[in-house]
N, C-alpha and C positions, 0 to 999 in steps of 0.2 A: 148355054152360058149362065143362066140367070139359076136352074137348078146347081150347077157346079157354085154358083158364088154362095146361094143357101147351105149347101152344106158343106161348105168349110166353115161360111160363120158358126153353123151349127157343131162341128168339131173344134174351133178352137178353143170353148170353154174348157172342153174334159185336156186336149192337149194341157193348156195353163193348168188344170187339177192334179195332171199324171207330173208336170215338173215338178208343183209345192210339193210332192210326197216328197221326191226325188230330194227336194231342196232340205226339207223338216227331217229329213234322216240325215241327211248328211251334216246339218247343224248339231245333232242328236249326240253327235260324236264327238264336238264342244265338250259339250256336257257333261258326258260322262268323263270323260278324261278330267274336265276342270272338279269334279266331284270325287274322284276315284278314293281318294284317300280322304274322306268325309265319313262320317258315321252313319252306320245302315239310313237313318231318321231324315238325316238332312238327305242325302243322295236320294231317297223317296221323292222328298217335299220336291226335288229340283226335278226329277224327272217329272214328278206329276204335274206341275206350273208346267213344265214345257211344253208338254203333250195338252194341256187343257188349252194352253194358246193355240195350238196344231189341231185341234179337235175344233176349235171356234170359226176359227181361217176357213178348215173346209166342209163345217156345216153351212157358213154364213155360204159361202160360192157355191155349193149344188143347189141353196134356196135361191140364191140371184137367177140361178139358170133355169129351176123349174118355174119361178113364180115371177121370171124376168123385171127386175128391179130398177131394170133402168127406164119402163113406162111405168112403173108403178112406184117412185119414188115417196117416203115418206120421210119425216126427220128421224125419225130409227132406222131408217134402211141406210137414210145418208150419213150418219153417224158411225152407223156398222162396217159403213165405205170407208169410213175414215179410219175406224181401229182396224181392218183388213188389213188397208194398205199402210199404214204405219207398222203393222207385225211381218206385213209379209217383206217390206224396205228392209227393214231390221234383219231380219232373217237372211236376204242376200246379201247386204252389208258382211257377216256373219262369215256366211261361204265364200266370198272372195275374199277374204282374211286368212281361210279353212287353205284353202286351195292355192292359194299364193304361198304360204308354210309347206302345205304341203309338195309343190315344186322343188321349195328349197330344199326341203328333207329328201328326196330323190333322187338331186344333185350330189345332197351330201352324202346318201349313201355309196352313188357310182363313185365319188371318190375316195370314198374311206374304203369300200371295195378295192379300186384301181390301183388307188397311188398311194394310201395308206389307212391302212387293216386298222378295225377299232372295233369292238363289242358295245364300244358304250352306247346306249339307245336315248338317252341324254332326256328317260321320262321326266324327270322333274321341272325342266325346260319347256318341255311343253307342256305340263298341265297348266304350269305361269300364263304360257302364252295364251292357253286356251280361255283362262279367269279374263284376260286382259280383252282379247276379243269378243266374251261373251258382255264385258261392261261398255266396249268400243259399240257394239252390235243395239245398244239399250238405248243410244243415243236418239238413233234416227226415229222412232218412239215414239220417245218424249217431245221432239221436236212436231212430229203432225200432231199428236195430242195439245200442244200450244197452237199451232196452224189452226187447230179447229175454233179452240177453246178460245181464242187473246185475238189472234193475227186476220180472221176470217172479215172481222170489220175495225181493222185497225186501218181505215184510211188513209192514204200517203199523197200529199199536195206536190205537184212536181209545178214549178214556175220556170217557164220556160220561154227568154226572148225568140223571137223569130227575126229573121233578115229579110226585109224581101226587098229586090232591087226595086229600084223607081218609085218606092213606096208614095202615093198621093199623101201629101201632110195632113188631110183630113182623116186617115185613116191610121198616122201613128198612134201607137198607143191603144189600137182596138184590144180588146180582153177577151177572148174566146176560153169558155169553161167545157174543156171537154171530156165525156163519161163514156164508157163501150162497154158493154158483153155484162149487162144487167143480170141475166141467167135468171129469170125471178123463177123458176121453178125450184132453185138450189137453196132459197131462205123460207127459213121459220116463223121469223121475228122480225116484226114493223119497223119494232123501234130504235134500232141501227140507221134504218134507211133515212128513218126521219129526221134523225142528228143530223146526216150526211147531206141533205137536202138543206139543213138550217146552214149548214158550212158553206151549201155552193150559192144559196141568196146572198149569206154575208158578202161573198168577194163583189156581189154586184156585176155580173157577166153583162156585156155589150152581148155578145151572141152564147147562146149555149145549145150546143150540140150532141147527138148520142149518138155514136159509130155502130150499131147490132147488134142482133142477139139480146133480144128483150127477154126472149123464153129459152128454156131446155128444149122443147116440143113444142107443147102445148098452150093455146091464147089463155087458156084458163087459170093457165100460172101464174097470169099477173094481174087476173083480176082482184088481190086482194090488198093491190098497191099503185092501184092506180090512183085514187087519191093522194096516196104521198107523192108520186112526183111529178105531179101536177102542179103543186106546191111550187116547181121549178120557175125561175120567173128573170128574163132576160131582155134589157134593152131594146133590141132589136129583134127580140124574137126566137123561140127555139125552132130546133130543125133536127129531125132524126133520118136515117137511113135500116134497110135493113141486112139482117148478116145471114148465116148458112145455115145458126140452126132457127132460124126463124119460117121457113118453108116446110118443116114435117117433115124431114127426108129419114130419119133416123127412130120411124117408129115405125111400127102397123097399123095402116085406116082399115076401119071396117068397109070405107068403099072410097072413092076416086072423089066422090062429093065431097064427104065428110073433110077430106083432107085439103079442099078448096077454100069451106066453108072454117077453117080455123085458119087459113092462109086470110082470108079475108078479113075474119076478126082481129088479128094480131094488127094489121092494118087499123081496122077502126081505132083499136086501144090505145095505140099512137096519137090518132087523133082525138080521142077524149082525152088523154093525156097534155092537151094542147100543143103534142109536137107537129109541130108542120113533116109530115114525112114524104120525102124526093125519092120516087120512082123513075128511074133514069130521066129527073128533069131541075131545073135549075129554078134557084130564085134569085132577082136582082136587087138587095139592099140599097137604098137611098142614104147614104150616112156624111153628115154636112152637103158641101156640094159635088160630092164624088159618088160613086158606084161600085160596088163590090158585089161581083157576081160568085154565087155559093151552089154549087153541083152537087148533088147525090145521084149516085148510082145502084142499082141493086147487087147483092153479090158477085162478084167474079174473082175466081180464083187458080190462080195457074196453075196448081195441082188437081189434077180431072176429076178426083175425088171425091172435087168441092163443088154445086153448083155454079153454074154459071149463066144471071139471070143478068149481069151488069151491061148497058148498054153506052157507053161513052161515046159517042159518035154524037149519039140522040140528044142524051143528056145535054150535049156541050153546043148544038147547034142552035145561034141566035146570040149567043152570047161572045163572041167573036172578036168585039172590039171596044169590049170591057177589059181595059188592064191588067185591074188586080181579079184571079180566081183561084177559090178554093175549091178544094174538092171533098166530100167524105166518101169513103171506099174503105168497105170492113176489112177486106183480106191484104194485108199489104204487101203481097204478093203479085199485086196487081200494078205497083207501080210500075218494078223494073217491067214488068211485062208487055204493058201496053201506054200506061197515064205518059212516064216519058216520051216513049217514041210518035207515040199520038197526039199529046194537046200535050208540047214544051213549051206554053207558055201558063199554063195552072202553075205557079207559083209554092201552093202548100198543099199538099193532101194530107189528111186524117184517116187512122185507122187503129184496129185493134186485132181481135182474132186471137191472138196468140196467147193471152194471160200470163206471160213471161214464162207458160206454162205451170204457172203456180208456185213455183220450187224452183230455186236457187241462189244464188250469192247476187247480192247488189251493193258495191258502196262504192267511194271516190277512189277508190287506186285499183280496185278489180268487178268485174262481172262476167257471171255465169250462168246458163240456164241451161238444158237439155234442149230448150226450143232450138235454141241456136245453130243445133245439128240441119234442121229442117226449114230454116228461114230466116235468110238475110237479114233481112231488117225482122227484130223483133221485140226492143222497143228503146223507146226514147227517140230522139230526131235525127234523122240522117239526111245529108245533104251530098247533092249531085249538082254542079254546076249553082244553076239561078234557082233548082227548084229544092226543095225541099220536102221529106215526110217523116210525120209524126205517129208512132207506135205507141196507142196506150195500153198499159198492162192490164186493162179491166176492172170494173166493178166489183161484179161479184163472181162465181166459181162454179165449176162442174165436175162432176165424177170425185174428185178428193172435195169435200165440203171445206177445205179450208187455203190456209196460204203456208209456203216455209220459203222464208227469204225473200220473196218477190209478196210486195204488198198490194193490195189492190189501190187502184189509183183514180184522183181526179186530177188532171190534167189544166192549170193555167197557162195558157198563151196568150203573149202579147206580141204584137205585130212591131216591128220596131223597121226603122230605113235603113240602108247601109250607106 
């Protein structure tokens, strides 16, 4: 089993390379149509732009595969990710514009064959279309190229009441500031973090919390921002948990240690970080004359896919007849799975995981993501009964180094009664 799953991972790169051909030639036909009636000079210029994009796409992707880019990430390789996949979006944008015409034109022929004869081939109609398509196809583009450039740390403050039944009066109004899926392997540049670090002191958090995924892989990643958010500084105390790719599942160790010994470090970093980090165990806050008990779990995720190191039994036992509980829990897939049916009296959970998957539509009258196909809750706060869970869209970012539509987020929750 384990050689079968090698090598398919090892075949599906060339599969995705044998489609881009598939895909760049059939966009190709765009082109020359939207060209046709252009002078020798320009119809060059446009085939050569278009093949120089197609020539960059798939030199960049047999270098990802020979020199495997995703252990060996650099901000040129992550930048190269990001013009990739912005040309290659574009490109299929492109083809399902190609392909959808071309249906109709198929249609149209069976019935101007059928039911009424016509010679006319209606080329000028589609060269139009073709022009229209190839400026429709430019869009998605320029939109990751903003994703990278603008969007990547354009912070987005979500304030968001919470209900909790029976709420103790001492604990209306708690402020919990919470951050997920740091990915410090995916930044460059300090000094984004550190504005963003200046923004979450100002709001003055009662508790502040980090739901996983502090790295890509590796502890290394965040040794050169452990100083900035440290910087983080909360009332009652920070409290981190950790997420799926924080374990090394998604690289190759050179041996079984090795991949211990960065499991452990990520650990420490945490705690030089001064986050208290909850390995399936809780801590009890004393806040006025009440108690608020606060659960971290390790990973667990209903998709088998995903590790599963979360232990909620453990975590939760002893704290039993403390009222109010929180919980963080990175994959929030874990809710419907087990938090409900298990501990229905945790009140809120915290999660992330998802990054709204980076890309899509967010505002007051619609939302959209891709993630959405793949998981229920995928952000913002969802409520069942008395309990409630919060899905933040992440910090920072992975494989596309940037955002479109979906902003990276810091999370304000206030505890409010009903």
């Amino acid at each position: 089993l384990r050689y079968t799953n090698l090598m398919t991972r090892s075949l599906i790169p060339w599969i995705i390379l044998f489609l881009t051909l598939v895909i760049d030639y059939y966009g190709f036909t765009a082109v020359r149509s939207a060209f046709q009636n252009s002078s020798v000079k320009t119809r060059n210029i446009a085939y050569f732009l278009y093949w120089c994009l197609t020539a960059f796409v798939l030199i960049y992707f047999i270098l990802a595969i020979i020199f495997n880019f995703r252990e060996n990430s650099t901000s040129l390789t992550r930048f190269m990710t990001g013009v990739f996949m912005g040309i290659f979006v574009s490109k299929l944008v492109l083809v399902l514009f190609l392909f959808l015409e071309d249906i109709f034109r198929l249609i149209s022929v069976i019935y101007n064959y059928l039911i009424k004869p016509s010679n006319e081939l209606h080329t000028s109609r589609r060269q139009f279309l073709d022009s229209v398509f190839l400026g429709l196809a430019g869009l998605p583009f320029l939109a990751f190229i903003n994703g990278m450039v603008k969007t990547a740390h354009d912070y987005q403050f979500w304030r968001v009441n919470i209900p909790i039944k029976n709420l103790p009066s001492a604990l209306e109004g708690l402020k919990i500031v919470q951050v997920s899926d740091i990915h410090a392997g995916s930044f460059s540049d300090a000094e984004p973090l550190k504005l963003a670090v200046e923004k979450i002191n100002a709001l003055k958090p009662d508790i502040f919390v980090f739901t996983g995924d502090l790295v890509n892989n590796k502890a290394s990643e965040f040794t050169p921002y452990i100083d900035v958010f440290k910087d983080i500084k909360a009332k009652y105390g920070q409290f981190s948990i950790l997420g799926n790719h924080d374990y090394g599942d998604y690289i190759q160790w050179p041996s079984p240690q090795d991949k211990e010994e960065n499991f452990s470090m990520i650990k420490q970093y945490h705690r030089d970080t001064n986050w208290d980090i909850l390995c399936n165990e809780y801590r009890v806050l004393e806040i006025g004359d009440q108690k608020l008990a606060l659960i971290g779990v390790e990973n667990w995720g209903a998709k088998m896919h995903f590790t599963r190191q979360g232990d909620l039994k453990k975590a939760y036992r002893g704290i039993e007849n403390i009222p109010t509980k929180i919980l963080l829990s990175h994959d929030p897939s874990h809710w419907d799975a087990e938090v409900r049916k298990c501990t229905p009296d945790v009140q809120l959970t915290l999660s992330g995981h998802t990054h709204g998957m980076q890309f899509g539509v967010e505002n007051k009258w619609f939302r959209f993501s891709p993630v959405q196909w793949f998981y229920k809750q995928w952000a913002g706060l969802y409520t069942e009964y008395d309990q409630h869970l919060y899905v933040n869209r992440g910090f920072g970012f992975i494989g596309y180094p940037g955002r479109v539509g979906i902003r990276p987020e810091i999370a304000i929750l206030t505890l409010t009664r009903t």
